[in-house]
C-alpha positions in Angstrom: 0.0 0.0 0.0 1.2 3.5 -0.6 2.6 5.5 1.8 0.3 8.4 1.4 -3.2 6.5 1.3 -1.5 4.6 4.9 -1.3 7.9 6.5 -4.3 9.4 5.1 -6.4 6.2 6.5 -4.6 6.8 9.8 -5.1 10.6 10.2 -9.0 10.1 9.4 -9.0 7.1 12.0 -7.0 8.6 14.8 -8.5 12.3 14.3 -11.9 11.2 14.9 -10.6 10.4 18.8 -9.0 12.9 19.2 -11.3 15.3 17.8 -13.6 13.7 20.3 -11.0 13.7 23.3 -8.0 15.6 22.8 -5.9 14.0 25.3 -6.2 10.7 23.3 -3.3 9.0 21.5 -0.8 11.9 22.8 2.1 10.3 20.4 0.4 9.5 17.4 2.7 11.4 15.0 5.7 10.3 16.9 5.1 6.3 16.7 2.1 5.9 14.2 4.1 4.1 11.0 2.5 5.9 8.0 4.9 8.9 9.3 8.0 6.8 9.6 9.9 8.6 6.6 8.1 12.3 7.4 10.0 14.5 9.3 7.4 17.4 9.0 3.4 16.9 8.1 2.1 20.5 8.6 -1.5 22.1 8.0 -2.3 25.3 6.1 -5.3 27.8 4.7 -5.8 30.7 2.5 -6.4 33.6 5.7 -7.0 37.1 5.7 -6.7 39.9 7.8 -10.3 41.3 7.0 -12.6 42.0 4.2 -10.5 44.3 1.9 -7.5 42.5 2.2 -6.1 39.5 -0.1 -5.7 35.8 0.7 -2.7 34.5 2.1 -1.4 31.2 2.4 -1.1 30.2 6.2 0.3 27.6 8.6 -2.3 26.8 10.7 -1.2 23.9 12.8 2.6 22.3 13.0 1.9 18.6 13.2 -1.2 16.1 12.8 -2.3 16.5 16.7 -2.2 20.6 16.7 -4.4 19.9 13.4 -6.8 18.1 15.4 -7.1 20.9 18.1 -7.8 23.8 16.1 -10.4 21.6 14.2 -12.1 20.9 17.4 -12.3 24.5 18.1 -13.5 24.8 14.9 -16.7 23.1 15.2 -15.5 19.9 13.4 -17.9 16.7 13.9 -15.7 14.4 12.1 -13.9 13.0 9.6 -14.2 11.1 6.6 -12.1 9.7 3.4 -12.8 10.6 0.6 -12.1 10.5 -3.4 -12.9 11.0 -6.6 -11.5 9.3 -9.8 -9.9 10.9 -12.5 -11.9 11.8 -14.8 -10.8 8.9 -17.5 -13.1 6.7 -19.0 -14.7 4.8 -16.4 -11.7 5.7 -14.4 -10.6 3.2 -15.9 -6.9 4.1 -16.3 -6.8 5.3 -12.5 -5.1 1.7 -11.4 -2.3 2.2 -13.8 -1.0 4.9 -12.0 -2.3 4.2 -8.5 1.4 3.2 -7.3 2.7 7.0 -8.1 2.7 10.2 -5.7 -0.1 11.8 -7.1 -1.5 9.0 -9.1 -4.6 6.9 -9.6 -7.5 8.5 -7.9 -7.9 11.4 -5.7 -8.1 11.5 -2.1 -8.4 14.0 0.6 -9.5 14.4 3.5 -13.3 15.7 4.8 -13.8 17.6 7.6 -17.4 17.6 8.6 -18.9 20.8 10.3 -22.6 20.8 11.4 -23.4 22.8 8.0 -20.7 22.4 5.2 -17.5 20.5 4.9 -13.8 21.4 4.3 -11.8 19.0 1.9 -7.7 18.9 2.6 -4.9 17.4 0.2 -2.0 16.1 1.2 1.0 16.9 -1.1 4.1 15.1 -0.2 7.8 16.5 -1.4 11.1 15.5 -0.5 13.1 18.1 1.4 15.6 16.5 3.3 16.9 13.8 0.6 19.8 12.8 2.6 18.3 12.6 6.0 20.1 9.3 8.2 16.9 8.7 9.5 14.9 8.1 6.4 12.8 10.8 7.0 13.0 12.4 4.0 9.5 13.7 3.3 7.8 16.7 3.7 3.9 16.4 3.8 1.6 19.6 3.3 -2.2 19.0 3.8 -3.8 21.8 2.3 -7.4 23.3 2.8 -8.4 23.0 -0.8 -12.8 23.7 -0.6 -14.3 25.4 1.8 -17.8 25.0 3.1 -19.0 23.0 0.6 -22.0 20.6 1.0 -21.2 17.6 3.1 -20.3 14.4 1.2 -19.8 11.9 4.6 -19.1 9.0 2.3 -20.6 5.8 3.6 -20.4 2.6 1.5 -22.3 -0.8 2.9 -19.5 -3.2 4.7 -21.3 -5.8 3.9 -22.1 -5.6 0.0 -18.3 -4.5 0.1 -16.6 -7.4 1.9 -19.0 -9.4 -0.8 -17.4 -7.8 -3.7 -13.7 -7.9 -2.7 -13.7 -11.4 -1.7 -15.2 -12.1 -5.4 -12.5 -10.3 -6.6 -9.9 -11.2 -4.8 -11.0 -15.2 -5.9 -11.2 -14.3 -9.7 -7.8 -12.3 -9.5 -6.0 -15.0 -7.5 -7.4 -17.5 -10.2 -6.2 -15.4 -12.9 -2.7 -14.9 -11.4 -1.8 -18.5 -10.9 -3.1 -19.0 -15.0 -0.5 -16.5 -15.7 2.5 -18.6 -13.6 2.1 -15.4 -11.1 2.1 -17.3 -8.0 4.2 -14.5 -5.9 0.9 -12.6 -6.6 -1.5 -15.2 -6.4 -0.3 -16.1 -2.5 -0.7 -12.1 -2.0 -4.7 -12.1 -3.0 -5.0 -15.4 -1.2 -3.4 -14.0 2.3 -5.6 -10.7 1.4 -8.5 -13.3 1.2 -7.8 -14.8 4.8 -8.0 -11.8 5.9 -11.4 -11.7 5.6 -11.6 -14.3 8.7 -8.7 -13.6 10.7 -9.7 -13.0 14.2 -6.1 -11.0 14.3 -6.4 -9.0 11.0 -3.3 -6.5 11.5 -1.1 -9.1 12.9 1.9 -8.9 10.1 0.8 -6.0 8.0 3.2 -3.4 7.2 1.2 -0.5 8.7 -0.4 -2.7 12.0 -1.2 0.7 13.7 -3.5 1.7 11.1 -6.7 1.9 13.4 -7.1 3.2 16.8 -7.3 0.0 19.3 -10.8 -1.1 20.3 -12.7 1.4 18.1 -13.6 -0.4 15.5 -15.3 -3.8 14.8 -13.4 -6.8 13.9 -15.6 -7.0 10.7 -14.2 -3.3 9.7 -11.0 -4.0 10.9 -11.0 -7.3 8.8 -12.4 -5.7 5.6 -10.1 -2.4 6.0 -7.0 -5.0 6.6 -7.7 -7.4 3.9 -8.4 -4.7 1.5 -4.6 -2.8 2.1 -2.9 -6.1 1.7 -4.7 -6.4 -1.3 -2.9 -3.3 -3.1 -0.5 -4.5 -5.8 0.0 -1.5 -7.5 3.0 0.7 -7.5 5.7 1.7 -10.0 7.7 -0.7 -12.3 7.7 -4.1 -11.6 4.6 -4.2 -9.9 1.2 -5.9 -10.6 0.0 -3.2 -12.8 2.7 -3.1 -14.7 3.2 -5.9 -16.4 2.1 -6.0 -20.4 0.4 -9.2 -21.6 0.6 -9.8 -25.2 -2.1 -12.3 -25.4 -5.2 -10.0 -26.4 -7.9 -12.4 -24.8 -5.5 -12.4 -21.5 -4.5 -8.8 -21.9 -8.1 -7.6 -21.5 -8.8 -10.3 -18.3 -5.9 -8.6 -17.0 -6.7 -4.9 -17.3 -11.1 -6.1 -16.3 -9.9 -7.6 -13.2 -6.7 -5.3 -12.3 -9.0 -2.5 -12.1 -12.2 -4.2 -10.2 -9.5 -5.0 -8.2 -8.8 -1.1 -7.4 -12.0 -0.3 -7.2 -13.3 -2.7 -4.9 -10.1 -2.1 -2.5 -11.4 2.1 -2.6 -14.6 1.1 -1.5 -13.6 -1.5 1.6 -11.0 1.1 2.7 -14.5 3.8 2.7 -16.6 1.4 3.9 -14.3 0.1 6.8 -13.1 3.7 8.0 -16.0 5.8 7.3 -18.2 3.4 9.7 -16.8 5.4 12.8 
């Protein structure tokens, strides 16, 4: 899974508690693993000074937990995931690219107010390249709408476990016709998931979620759903070319109901809160 959908999953999680108790998870940005490699995520918003004057770009909060804060003494009820594809054909296209910074679909988060919403974009840049640590990155999550109407995204956990463990069948299936069987054993583990009374147990990101906030059917479908995610840069899943048409066209079908499906759990799993 990409390091910015990890962290965006984990701010949305988290932020909800602490929006709701502010002494909660105290050292979430220091320990949470989607900001291993970060050494600064900051917050900012156009201002201004009054009526007359002209926006200006502002920092409004240093780090993820001052974020939370100010959006508490905002008004803010919640917050939700959410995204938009990009405008291809079907958003069709959007897996191809889903392993890039920037790429694939769009996601941000929503901050839910008791009349309008705020959307914010993360934009990630390297700024300290040769940092010993590894924290190279620098993470900007920008207010980019402003009391908008209020999507609050809520997808069926159900209907959505249901369509990625279809998927996750057909793909694994198509993977070990294609002598993939490195990929087939990931879509099968991803499958397991599904049942696995311990559904974070192994995962790269195992801090994900908040402890004892969400159900083990959300945590299963949200877990299951991230160890499904195949597609990065070169040499991943979605980058392989298939010069048999019939199998070339299986390939692409099922690469992106894959991504789609894996969107939707991740919604319908972390929106449920």
């Amino acid at each position: 899974m990409v390091g910015t959908l990890a962290q965006l999953i984990a701010m949305v999680g988290y932020g909800n508690q602490c929006i709701a108790n502010p002494r909660s998870h105290p050292e979430f940005f220091q320990q949470n693993s989607s900001f291993k490699y970060c050494h600064q995520v900051f917050f900012t918003a156009e201002k201004r000074k009054n009526i007359f004057s002209s926006s200006k770009l502002t920092t409004i909060a240093e780090n993820p937990l001052e974020w939370f804060a100010y959006l508490s003494g905002e008004g803010c009820q919640a917050l939700r995931l959410y995204y938009e594809g990009s405008g291809s054909v079907s958003n069709s296209a959007d897996h191809r690219m889903a392993g890039m910074i920037g790429g694939g679909r769009t996601w941000v988060i929503e901050t839910i107010y008791p009349k309008f919403s705020d959307l914010w974009y993360g934009g990630w840049k390297v700024t300290k390249e040769l940092a010993s640590d590894k924290r190279i990155w620098s993470v900007e999550y920008r207010k980019v709408e402003e009391e908008i109407q209020t999507r609050n995204l809520q997808l069926d956990l159900d209907k959505q476990r249901q369509l990625l463990s279809k998927t996750l069948v057909a793909i694994r299936d198509f993977a070990s016709r294609i002598c993939q069987e490195n990929y087939a054993r990931v879509f099968l583990k991803a499958l397991e998931t599904l049942d696995n009374q311990n559904p974070e147990t192994g995962f790269y990101h195992p801090d994900l979620l908040p402890e004892q906030v969400y159900s083990l059917e959300e945590r299963q479908l949200l877990f299951a759903a991230c160890r499904s995610w195949v597609f990065g840069g070169m040499g991943s899943w979605n980058d392989m070319a298939l010069d048999d048409g019939q199998l070339g066209q299986e390939y692409q079908y099922l690469s992106s109901v894959l991504y789609s499906a894996i969107n939707q759990a991740i919604i319908a799993a972390l929106n449920a809160r």
